[in-house]
Rosetta silent file (secondary structure, phi, psi, omega in degrees, C-alpha in Angstrom):
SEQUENCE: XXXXXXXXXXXXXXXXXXXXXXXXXXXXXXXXXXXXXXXXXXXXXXXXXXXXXXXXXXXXXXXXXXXXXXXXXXXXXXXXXXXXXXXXXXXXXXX
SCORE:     score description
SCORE:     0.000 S_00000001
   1 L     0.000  162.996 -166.757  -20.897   -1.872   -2.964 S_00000001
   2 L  -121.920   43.063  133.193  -20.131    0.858   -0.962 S_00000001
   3 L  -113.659  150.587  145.018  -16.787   -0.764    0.551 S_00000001
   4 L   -47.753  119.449  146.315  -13.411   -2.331   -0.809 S_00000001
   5 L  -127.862  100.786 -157.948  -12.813   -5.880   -0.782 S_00000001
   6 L   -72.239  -18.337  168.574   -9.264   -6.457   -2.586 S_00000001
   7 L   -83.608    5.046  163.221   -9.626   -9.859   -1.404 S_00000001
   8 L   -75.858 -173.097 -165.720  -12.800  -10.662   -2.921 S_00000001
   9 E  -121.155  123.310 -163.239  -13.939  -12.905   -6.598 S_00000001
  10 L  -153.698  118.966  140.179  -15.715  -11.031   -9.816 S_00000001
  11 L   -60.068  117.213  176.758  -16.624  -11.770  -13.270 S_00000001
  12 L  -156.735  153.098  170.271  -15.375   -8.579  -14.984 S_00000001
  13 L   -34.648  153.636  147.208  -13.769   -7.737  -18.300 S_00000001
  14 L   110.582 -177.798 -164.511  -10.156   -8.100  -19.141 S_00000001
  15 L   -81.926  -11.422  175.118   -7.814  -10.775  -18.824 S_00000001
  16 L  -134.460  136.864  176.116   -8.121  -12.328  -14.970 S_00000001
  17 L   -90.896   -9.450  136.821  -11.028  -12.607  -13.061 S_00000001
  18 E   -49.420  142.235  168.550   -8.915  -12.269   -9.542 S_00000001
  19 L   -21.192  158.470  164.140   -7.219  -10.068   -7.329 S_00000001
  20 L  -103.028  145.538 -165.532   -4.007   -9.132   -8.214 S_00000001
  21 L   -26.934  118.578  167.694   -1.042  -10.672   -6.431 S_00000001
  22 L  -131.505  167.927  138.516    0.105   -9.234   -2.850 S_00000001
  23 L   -25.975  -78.427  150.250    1.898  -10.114    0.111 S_00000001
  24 H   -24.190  -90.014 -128.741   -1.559   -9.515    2.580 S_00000001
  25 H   -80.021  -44.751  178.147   -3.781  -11.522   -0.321 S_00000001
  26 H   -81.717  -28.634  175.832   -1.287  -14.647   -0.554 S_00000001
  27 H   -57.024  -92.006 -174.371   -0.913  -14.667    3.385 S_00000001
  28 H   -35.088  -31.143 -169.526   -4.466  -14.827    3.766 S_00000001
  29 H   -67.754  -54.094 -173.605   -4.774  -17.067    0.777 S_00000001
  30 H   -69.635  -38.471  170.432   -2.777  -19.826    2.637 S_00000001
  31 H   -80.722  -63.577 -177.498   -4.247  -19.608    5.812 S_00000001
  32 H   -17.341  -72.542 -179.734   -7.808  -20.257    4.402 S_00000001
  33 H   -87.132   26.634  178.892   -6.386  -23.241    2.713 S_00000001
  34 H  -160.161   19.127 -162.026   -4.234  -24.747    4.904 S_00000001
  35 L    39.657    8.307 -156.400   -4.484  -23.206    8.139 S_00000001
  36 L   -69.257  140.012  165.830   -0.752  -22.463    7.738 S_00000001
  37 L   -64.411  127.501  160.519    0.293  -19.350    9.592 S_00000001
  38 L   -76.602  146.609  172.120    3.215  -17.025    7.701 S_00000001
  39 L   -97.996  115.484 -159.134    5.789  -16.161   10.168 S_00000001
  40 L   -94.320   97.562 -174.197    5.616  -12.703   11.079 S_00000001
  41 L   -82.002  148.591  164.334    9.012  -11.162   10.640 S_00000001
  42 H   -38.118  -67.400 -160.418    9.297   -7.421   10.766 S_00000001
  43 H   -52.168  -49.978 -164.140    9.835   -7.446    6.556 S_00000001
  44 H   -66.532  -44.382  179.934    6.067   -9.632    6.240 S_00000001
  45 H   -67.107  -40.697  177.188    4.747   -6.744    8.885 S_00000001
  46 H   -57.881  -50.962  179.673    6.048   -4.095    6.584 S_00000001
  47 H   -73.468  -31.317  136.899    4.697   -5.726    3.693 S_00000001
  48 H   -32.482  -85.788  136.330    0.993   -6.498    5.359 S_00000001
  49 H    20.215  -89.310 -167.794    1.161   -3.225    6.426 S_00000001
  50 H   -67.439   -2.489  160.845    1.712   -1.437    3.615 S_00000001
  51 H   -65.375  -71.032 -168.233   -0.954   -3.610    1.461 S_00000001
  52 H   -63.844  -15.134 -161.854   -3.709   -2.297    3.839 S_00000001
  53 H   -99.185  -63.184  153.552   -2.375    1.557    3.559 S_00000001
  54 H   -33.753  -39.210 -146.599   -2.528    1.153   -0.051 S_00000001
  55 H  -100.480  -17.080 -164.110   -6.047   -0.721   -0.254 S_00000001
  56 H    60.451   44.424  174.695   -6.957    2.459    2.376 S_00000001
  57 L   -67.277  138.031  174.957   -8.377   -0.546    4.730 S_00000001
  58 L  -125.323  -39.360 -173.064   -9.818    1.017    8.061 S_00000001
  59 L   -73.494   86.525  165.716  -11.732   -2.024    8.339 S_00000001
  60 E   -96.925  120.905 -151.529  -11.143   -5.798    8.953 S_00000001
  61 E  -113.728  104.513  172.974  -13.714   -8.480    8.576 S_00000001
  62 E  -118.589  125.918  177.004  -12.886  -12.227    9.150 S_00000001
  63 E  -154.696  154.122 -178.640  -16.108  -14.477    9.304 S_00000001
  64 L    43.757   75.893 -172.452  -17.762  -17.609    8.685 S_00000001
  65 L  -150.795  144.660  170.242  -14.335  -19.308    7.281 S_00000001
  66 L   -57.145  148.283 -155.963  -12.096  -22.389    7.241 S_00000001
  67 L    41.457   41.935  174.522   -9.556  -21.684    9.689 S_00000001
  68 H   -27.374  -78.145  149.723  -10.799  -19.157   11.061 S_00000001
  69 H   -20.939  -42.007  169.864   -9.194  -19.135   14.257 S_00000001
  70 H   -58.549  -75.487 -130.459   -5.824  -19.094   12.255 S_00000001
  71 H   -68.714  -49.293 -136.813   -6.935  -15.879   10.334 S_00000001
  72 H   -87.726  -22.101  167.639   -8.184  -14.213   13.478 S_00000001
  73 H   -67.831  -42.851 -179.171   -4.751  -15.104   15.336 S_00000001
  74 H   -50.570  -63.895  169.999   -3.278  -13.701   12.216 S_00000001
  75 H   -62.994  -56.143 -175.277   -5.010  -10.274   12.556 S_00000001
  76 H   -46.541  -36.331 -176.366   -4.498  -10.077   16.064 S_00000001
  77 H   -93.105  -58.519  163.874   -0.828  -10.384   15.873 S_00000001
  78 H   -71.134    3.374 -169.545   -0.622   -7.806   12.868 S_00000001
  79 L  -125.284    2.006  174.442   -2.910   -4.942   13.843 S_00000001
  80 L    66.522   19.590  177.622   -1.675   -5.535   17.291 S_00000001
  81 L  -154.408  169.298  176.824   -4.955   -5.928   19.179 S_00000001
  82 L   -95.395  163.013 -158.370   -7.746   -8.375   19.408 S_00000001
  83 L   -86.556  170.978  172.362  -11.036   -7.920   17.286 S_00000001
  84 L  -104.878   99.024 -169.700  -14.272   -7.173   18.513 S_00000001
  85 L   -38.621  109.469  167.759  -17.321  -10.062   17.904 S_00000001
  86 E  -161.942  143.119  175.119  -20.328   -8.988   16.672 S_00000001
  87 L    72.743   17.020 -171.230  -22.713  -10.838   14.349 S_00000001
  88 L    99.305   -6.792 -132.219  -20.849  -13.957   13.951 S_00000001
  89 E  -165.455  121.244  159.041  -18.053  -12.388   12.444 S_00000001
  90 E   -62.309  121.157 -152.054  -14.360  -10.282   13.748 S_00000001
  91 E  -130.097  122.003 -172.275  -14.251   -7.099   13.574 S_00000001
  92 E  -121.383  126.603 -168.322  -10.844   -4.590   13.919 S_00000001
  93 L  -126.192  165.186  159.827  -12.124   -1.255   13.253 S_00000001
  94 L    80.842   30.486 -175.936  -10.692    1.940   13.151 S_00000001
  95 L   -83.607    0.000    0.000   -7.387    1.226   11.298 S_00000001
């Protein structure tokens, strides 16, 4: 593909077929399955933060998902603006 998704699922060699562990990737992980929100303390913004600067994220895609709403509240609050709609799907561009 000709993007990143560190949060996406792959059959590939080696010993785990998943992401490896983050901060970002378990946040998100929880609000999918439980709509729970993490409470965003200055340390959890640092650490969010510094996941996408690593991953080199410019982009952020949340769409078609359980709890959406959650996730997109989620974004909104850490990139410090609301997304723009297009296609079904939230879009924060330009990070």
């Amino acid at each position: 593909m000709r993007f990143r998704m560190p949060e996406g699922f792959a059959w590939i060699p080696g010993p785990s077929y998943v992401p490896h562990r983050s901060a970002l990737g378990d946040a998100m992980a929880g609000i999918a399955k439980s709509g729970s929100t993490p409470v965003m303390t200055s340390e959890a913004r640092r650490g969010y933060a510094h996941d996408l600067q690593a991953w080199q994220v410019r982009t952020v895609i949340v769409g078609p998902m359980a709890n959406q709403d959650q996730m997109v509240r989620f974004f909104s609050d850490l990139l410090g603006h609301t997304p723009n709609q297009e296609g079904g799907v939230y879009v924060w561009l330009g990070l």
